[in-house]
PDB file of N, CA, C, O and CB in Angstrom:
ATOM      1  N   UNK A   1     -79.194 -51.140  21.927  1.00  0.00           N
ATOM      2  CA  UNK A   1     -77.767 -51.155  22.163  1.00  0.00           C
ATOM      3  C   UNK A   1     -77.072 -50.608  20.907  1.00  0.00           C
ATOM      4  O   UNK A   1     -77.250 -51.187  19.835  1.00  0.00           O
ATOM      5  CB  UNK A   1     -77.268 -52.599  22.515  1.00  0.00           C
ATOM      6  N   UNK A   2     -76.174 -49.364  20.999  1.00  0.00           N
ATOM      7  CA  UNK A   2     -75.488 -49.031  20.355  1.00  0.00           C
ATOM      8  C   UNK A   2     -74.018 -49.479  19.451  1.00  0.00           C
ATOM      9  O   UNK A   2     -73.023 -48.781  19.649  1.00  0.00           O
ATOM     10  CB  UNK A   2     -75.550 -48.409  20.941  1.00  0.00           C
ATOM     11  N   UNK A   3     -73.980 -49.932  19.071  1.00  0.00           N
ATOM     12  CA  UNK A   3     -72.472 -50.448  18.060  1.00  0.00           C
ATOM     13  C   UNK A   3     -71.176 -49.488  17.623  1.00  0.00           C
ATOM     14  O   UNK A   3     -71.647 -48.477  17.101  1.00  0.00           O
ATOM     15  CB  UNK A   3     -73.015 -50.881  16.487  1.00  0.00           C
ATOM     16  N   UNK A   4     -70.468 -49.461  17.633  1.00  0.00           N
ATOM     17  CA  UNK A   4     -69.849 -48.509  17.170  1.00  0.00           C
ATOM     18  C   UNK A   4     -69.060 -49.147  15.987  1.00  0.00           C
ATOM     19  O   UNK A   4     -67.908 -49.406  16.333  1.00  0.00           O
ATOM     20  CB  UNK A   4     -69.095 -47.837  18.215  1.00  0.00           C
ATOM     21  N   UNK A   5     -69.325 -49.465  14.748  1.00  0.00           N
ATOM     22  CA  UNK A   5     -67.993 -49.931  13.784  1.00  0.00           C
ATOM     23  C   UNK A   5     -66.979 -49.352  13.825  1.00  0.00           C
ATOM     24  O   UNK A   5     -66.868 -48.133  13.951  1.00  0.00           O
ATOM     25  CB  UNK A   5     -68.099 -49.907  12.488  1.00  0.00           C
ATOM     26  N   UNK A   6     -65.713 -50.492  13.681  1.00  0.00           N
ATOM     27  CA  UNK A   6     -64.334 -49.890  13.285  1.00  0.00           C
ATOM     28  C   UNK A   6     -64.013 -48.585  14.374  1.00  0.00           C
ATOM     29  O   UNK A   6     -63.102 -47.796  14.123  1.00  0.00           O
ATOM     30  CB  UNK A   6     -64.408 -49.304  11.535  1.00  0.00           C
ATOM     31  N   UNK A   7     -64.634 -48.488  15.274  1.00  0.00           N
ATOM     32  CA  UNK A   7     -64.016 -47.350  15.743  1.00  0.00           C
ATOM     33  C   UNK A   7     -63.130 -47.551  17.459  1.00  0.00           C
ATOM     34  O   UNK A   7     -63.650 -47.557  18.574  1.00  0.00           O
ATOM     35  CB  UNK A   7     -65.337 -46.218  15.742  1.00  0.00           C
ATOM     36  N   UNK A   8     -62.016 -47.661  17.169  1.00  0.00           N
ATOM     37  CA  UNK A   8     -60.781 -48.086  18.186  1.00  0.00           C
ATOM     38  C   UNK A   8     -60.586 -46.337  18.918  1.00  0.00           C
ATOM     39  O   UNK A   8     -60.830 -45.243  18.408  1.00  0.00           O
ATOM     40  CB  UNK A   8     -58.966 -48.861  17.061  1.00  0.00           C
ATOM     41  N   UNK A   9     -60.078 -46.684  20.223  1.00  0.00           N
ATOM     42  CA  UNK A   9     -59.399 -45.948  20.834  1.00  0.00           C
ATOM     43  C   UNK A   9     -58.336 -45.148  20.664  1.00  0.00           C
ATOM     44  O   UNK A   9     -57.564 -45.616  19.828  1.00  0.00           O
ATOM     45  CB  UNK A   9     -59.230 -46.408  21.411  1.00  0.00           C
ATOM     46  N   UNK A  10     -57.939 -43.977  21.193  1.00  0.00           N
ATOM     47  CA  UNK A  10     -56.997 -43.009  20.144  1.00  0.00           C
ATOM     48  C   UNK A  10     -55.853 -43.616  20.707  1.00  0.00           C
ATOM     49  O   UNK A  10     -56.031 -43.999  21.863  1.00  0.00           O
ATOM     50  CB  UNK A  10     -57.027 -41.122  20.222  1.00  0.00           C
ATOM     51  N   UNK A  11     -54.412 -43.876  20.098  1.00  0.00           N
ATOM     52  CA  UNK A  11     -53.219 -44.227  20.325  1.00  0.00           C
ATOM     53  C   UNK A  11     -52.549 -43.211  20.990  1.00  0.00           C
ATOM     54  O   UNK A  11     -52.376 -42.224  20.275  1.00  0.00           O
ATOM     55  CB  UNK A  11     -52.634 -44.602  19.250  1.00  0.00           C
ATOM     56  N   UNK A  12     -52.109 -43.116  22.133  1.00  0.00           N
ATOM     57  CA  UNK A  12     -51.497 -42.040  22.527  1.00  0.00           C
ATOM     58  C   UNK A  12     -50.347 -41.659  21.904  1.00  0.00           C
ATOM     59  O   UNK A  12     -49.642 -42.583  21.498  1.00  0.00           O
ATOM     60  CB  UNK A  12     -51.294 -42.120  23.673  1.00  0.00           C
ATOM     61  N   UNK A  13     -49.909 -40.368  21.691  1.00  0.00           N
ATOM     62  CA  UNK A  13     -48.924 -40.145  20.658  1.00  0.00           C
ATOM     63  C   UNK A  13     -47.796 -39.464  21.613  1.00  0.00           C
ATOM     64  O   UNK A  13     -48.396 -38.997  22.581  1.00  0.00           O
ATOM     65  CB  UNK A  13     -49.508 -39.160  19.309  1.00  0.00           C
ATOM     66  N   UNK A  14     -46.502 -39.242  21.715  1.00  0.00           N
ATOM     67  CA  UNK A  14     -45.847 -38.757  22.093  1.00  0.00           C
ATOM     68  C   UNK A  14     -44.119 -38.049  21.367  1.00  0.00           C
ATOM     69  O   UNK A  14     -43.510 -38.831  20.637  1.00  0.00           O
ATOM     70  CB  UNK A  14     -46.048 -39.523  22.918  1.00  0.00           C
ATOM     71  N   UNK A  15     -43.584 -36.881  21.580  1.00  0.00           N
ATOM     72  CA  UNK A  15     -42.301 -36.446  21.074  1.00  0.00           C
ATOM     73  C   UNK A  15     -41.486 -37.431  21.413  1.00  0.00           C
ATOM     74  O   UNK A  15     -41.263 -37.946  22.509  1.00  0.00           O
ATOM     75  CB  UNK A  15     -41.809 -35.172  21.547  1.00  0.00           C
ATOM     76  N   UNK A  16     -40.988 -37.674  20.164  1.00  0.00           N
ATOM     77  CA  UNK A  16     -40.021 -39.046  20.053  1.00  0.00           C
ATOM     78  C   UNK A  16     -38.402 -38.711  19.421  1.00  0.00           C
ATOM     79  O   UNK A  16     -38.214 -38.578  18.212  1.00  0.00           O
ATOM     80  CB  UNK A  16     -40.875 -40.258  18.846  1.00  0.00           C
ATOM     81  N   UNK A  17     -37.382 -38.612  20.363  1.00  0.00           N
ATOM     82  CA  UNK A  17     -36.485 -38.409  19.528  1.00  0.00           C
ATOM     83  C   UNK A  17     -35.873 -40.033  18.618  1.00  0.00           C
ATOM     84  O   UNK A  17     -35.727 -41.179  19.042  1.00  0.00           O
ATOM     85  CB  UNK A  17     -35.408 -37.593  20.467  1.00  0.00           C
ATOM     86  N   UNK A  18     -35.666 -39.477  17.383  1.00  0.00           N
ATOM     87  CA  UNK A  18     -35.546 -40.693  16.283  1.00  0.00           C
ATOM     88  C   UNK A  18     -34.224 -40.611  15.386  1.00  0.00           C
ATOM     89  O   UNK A  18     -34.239 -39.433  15.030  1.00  0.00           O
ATOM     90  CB  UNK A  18     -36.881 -40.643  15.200  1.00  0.00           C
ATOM     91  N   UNK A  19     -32.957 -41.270  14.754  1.00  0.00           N
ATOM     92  CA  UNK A  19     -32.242 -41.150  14.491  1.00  0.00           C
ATOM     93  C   UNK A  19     -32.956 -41.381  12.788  1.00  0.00           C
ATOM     94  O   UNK A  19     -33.465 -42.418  12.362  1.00  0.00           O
ATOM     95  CB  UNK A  19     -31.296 -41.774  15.308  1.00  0.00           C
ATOM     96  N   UNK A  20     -32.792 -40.091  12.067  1.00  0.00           N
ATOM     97  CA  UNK A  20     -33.532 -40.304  10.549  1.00  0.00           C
ATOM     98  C   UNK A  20     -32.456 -40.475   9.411  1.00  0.00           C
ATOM     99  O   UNK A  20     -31.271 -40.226   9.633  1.00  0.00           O
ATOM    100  CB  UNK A  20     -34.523 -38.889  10.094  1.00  0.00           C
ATOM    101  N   UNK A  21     -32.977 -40.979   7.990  1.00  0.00           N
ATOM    102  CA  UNK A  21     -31.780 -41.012   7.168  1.00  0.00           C
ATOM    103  C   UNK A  21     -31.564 -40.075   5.986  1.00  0.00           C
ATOM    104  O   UNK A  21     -32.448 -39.637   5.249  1.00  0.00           O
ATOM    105  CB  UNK A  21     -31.689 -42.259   6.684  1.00  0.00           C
ATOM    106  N   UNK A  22     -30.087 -39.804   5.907  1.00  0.00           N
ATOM    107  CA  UNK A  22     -30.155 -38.238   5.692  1.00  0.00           C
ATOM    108  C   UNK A  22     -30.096 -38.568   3.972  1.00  0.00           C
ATOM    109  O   UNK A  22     -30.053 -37.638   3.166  1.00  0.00           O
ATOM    110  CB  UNK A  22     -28.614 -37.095   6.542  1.00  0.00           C
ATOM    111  N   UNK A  23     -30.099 -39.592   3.667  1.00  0.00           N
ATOM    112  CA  UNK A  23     -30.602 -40.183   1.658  1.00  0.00           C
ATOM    113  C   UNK A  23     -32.194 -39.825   1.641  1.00  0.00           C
ATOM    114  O   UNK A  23     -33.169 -40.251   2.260  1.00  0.00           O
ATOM    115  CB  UNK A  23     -30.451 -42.571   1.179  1.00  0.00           C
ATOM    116  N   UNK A  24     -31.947 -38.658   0.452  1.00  0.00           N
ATOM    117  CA  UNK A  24     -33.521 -37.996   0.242  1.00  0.00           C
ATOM    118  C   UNK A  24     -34.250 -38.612  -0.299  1.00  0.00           C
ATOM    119  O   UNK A  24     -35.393 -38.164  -0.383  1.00  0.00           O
ATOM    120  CB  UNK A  24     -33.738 -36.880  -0.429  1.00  0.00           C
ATOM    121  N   UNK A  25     -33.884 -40.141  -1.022  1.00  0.00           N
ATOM    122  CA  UNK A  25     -34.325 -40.991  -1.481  1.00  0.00           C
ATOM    123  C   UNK A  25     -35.323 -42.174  -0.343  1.00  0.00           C
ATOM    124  O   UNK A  25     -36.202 -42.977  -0.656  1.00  0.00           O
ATOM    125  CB  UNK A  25     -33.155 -41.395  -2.167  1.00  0.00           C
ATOM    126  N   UNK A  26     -34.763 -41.861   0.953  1.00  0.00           N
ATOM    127  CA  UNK A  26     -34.896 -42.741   1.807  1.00  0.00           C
ATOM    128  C   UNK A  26     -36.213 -42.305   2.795  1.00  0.00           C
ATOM    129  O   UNK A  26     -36.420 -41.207   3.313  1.00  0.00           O
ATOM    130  CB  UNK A  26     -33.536 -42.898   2.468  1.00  0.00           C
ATOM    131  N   UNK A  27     -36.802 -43.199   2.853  1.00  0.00           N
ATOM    132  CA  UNK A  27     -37.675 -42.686   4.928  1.00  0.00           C
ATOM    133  C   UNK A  27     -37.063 -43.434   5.624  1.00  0.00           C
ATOM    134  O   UNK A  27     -37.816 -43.625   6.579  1.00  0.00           O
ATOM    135  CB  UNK A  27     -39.615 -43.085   5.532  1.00  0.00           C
ATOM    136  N   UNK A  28     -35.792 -44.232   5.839  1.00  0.00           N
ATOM    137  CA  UNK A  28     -35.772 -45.039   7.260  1.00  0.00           C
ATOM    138  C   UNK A  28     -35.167 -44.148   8.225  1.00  0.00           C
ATOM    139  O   UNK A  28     -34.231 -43.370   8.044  1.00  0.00           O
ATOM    140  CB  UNK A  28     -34.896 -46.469   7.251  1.00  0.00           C
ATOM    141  N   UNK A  29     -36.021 -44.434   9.570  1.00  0.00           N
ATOM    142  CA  UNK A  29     -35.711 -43.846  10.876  1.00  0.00           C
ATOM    143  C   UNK A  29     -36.162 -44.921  11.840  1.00  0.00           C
ATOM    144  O   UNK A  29     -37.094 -45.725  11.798  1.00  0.00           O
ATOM    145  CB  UNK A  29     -36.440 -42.413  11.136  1.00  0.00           C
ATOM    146  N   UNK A  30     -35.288 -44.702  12.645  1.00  0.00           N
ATOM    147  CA  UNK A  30     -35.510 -45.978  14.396  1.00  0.00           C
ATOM    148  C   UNK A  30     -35.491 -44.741  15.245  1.00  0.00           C
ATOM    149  O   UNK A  30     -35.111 -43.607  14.953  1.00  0.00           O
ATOM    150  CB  UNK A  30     -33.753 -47.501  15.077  1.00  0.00           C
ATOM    151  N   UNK A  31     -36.045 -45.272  16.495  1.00  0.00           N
ATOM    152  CA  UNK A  31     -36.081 -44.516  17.228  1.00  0.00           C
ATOM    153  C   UNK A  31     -34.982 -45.026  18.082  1.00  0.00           C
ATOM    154  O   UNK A  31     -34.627 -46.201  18.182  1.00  0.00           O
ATOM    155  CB  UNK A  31     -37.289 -44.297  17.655  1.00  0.00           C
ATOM    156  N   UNK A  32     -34.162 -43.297  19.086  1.00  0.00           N
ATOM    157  CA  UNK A  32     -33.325 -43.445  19.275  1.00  0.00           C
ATOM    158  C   UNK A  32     -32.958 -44.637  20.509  1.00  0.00           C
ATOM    159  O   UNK A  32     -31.953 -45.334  20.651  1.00  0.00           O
ATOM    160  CB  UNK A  32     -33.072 -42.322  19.265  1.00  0.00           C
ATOM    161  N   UNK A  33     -34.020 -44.559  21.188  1.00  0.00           N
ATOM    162  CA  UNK A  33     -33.850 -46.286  22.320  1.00  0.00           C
ATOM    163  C   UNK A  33     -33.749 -47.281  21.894  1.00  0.00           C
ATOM    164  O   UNK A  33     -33.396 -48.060  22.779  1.00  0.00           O
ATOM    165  CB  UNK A  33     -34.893 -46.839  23.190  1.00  0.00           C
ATOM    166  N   UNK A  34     -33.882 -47.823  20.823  1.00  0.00           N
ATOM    167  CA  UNK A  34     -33.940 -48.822  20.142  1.00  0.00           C
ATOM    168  C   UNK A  34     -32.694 -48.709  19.359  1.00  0.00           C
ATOM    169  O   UNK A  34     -32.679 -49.496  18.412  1.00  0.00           O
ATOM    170  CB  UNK A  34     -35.147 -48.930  19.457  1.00  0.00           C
ATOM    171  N   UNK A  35     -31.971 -48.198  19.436  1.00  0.00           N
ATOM    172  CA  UNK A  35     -30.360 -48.539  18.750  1.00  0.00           C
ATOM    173  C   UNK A  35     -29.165 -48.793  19.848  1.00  0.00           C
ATOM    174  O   UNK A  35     -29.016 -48.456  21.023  1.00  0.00           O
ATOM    175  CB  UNK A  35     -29.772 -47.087  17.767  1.00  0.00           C
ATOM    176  N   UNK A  36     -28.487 -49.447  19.032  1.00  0.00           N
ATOM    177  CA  UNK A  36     -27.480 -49.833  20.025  1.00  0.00           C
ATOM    178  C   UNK A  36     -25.333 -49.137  19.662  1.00  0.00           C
ATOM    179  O   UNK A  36     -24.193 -49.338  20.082  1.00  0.00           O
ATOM    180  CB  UNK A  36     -27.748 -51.885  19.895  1.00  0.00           C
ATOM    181  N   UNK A  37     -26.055 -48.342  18.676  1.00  0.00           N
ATOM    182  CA  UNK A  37     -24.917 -47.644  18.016  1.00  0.00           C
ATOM    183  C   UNK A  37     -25.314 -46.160  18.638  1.00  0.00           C
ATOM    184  O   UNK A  37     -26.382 -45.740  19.085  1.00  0.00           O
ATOM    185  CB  UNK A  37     -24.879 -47.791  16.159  1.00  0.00           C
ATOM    186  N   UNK A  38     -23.684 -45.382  18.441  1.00  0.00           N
ATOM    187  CA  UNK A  38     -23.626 -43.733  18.949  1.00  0.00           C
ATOM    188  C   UNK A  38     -23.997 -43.124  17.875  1.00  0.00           C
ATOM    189  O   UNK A  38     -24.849 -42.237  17.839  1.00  0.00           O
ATOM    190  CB  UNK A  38     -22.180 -43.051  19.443  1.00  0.00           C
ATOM    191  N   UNK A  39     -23.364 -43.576  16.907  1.00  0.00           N
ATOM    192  CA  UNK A  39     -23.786 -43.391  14.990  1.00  0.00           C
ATOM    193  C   UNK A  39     -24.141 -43.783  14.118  1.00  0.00           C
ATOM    194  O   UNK A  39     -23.474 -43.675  13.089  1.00  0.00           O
ATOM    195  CB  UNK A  39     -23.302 -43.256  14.238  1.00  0.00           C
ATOM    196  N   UNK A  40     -25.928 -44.718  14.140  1.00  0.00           N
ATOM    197  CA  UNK A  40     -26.116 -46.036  13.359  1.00  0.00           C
ATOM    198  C   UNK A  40     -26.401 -45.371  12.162  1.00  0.00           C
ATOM    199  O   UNK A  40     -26.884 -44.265  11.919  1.00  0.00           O
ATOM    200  CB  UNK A  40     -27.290 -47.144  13.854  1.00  0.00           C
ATOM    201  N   UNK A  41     -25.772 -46.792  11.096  1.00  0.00           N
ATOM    202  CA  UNK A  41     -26.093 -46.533   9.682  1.00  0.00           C
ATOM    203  C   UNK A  41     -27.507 -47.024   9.808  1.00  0.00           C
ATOM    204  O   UNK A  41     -27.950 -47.738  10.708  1.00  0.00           O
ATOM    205  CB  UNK A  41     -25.124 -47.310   8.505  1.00  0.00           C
ATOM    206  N   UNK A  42     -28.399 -46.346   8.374  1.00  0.00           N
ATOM    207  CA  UNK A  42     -29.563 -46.773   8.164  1.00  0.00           C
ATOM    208  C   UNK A  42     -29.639 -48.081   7.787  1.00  0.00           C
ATOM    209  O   UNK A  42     -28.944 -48.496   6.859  1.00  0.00           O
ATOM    210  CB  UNK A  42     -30.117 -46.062   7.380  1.00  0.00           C
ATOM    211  N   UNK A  43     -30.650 -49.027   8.591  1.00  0.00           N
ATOM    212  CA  UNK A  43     -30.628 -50.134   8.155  1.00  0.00           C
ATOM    213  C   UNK A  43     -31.068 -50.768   6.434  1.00  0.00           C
ATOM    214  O   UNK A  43     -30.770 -51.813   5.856  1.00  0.00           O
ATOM    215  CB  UNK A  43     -31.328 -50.553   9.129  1.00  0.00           C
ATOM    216  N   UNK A  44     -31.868 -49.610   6.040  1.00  0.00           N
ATOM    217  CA  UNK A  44     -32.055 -49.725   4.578  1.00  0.00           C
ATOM    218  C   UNK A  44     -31.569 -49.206   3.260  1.00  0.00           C
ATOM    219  O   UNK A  44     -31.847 -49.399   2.076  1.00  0.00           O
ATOM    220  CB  UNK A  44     -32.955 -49.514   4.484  1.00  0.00           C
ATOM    221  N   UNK A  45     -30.871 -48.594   3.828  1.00  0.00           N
ATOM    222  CA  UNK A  45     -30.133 -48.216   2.620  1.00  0.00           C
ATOM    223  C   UNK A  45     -28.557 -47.567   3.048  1.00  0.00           C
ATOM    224  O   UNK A  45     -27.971 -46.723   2.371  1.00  0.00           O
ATOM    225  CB  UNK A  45     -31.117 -47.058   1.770  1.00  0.00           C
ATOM    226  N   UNK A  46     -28.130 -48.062   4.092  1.00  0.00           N
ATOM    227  CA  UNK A  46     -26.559 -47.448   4.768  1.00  0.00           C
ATOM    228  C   UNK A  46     -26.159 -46.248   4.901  1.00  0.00           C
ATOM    229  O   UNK A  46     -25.079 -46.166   5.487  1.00  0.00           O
ATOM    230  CB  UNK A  46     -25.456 -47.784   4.124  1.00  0.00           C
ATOM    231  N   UNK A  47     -26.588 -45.344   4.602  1.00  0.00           N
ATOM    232  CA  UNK A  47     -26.611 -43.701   4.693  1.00  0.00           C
ATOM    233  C   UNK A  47     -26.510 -43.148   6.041  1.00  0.00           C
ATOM    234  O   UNK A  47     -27.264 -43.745   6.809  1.00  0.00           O
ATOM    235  CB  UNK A  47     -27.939 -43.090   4.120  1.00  0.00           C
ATOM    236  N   UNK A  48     -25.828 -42.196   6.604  1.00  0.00           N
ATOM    237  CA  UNK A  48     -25.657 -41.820   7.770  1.00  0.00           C
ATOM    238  C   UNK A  48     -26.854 -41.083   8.306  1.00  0.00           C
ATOM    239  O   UNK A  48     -27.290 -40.382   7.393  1.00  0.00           O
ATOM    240  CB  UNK A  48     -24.529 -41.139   7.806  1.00  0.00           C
ATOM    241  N   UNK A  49     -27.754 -40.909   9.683  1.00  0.00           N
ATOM    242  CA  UNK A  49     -28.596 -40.819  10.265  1.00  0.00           C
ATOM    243  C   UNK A  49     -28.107 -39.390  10.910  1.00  0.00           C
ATOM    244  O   UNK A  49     -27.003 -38.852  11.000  1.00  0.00           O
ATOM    245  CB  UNK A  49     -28.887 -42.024  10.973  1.00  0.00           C
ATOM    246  N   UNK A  50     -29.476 -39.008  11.332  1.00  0.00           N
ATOM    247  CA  UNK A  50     -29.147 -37.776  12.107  1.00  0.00           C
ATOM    248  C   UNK A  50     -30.059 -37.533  12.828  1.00  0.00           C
ATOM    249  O   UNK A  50     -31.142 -37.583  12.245  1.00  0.00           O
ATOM    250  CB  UNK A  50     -28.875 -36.657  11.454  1.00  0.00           C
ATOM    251  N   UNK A  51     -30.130 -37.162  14.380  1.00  0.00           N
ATOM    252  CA  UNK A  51     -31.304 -37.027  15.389  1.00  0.00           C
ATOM    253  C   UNK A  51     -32.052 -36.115  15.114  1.00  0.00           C
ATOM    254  O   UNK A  51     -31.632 -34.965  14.987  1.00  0.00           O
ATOM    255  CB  UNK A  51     -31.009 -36.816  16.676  1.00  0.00           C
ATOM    256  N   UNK A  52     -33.185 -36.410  14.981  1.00  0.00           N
ATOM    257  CA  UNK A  52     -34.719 -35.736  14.845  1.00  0.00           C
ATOM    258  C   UNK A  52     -36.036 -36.188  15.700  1.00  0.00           C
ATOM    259  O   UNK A  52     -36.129 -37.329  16.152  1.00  0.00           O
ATOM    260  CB  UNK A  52     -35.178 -35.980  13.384  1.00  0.00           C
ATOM    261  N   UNK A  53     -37.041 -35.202  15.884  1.00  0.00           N
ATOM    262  CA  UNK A  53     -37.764 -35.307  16.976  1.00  0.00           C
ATOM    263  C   UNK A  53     -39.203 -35.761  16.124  1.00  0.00           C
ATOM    264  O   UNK A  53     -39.364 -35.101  15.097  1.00  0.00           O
ATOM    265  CB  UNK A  53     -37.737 -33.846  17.954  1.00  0.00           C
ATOM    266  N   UNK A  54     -40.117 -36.646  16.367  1.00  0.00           N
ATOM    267  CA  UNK A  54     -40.977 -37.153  15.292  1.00  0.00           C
ATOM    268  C   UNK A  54     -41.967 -37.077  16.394  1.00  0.00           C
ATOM    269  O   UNK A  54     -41.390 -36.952  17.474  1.00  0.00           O
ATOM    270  CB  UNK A  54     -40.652 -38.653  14.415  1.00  0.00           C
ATOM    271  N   UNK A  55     -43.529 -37.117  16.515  1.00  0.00           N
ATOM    272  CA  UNK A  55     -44.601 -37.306  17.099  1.00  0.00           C
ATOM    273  C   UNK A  55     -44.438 -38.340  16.459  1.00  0.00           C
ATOM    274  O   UNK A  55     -44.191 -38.220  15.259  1.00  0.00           O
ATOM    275  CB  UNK A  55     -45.722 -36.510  17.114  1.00  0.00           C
ATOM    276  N   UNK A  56     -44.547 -40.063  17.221  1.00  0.00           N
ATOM    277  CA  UNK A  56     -45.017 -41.072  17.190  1.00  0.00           C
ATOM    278  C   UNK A  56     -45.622 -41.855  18.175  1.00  0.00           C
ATOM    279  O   UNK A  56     -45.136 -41.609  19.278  1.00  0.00           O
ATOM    280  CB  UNK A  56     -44.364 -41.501  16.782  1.00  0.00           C
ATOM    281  N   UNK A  57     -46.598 -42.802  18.199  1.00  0.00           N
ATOM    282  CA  UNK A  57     -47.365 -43.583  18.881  1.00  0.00           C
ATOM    283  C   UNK A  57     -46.366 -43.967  20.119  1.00  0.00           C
ATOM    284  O   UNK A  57     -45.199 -44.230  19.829  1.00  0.00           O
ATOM    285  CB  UNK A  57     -47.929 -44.770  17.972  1.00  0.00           C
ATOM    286  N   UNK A  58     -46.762 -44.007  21.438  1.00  0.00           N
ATOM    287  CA  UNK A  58     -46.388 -44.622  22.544  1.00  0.00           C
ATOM    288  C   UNK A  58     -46.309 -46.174  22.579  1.00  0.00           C
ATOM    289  O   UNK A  58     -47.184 -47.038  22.506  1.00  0.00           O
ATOM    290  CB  UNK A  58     -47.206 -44.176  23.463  1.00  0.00           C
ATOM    291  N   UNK A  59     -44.714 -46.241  22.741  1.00  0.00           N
ATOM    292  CA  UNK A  59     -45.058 -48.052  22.538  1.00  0.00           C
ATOM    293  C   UNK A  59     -43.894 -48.420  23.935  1.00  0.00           C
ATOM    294  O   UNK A  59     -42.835 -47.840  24.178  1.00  0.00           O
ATOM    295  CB  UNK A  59     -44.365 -49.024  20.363  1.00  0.00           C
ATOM    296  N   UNK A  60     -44.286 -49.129  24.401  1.00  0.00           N
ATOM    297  CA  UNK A  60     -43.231 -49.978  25.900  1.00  0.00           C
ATOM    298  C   UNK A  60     -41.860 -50.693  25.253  1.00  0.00           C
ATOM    299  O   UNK A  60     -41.778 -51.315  24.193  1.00  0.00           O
ATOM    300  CB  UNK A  60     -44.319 -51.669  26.863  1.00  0.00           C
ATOM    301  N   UNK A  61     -40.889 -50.425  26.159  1.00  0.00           N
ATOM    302  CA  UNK A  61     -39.606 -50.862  25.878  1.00  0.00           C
ATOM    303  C   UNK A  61     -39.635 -52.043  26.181  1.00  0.00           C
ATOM    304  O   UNK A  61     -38.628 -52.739  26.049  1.00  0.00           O
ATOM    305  CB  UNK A  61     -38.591 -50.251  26.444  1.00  0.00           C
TER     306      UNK A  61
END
């Protein structure tokens, strides 16, 4: 019988539009279903956001 360590199933990935933060200092981005603002500030550092399209993991609402 064969074993396989550590080795998980691939995460399906999908085009995600994401509201990103435009402080070059910053990475925070949410994705855009998950906000409840037309124009959210970044939650980490308050800087105004701007829609961008990210390949990220498939996750259920």
């Amino acid at each position: 019988m064969a074993y396989f360590h550590n080795q998980k199933e691939p995460v399906p990935e999908a085009e995600t539009t994401v509201w990103a933060c435009t402080n070059d200092d910053c990475n925070g981005f949410m994705r855009e279903n998950f906000t409840l603002e037309d124009q959210p500030l970044c939650p980490l550092c308050r800087s105004k956001m701007k829609k961008e399209v990210r390949i990220l993991p498939v996750i259920g609402n």
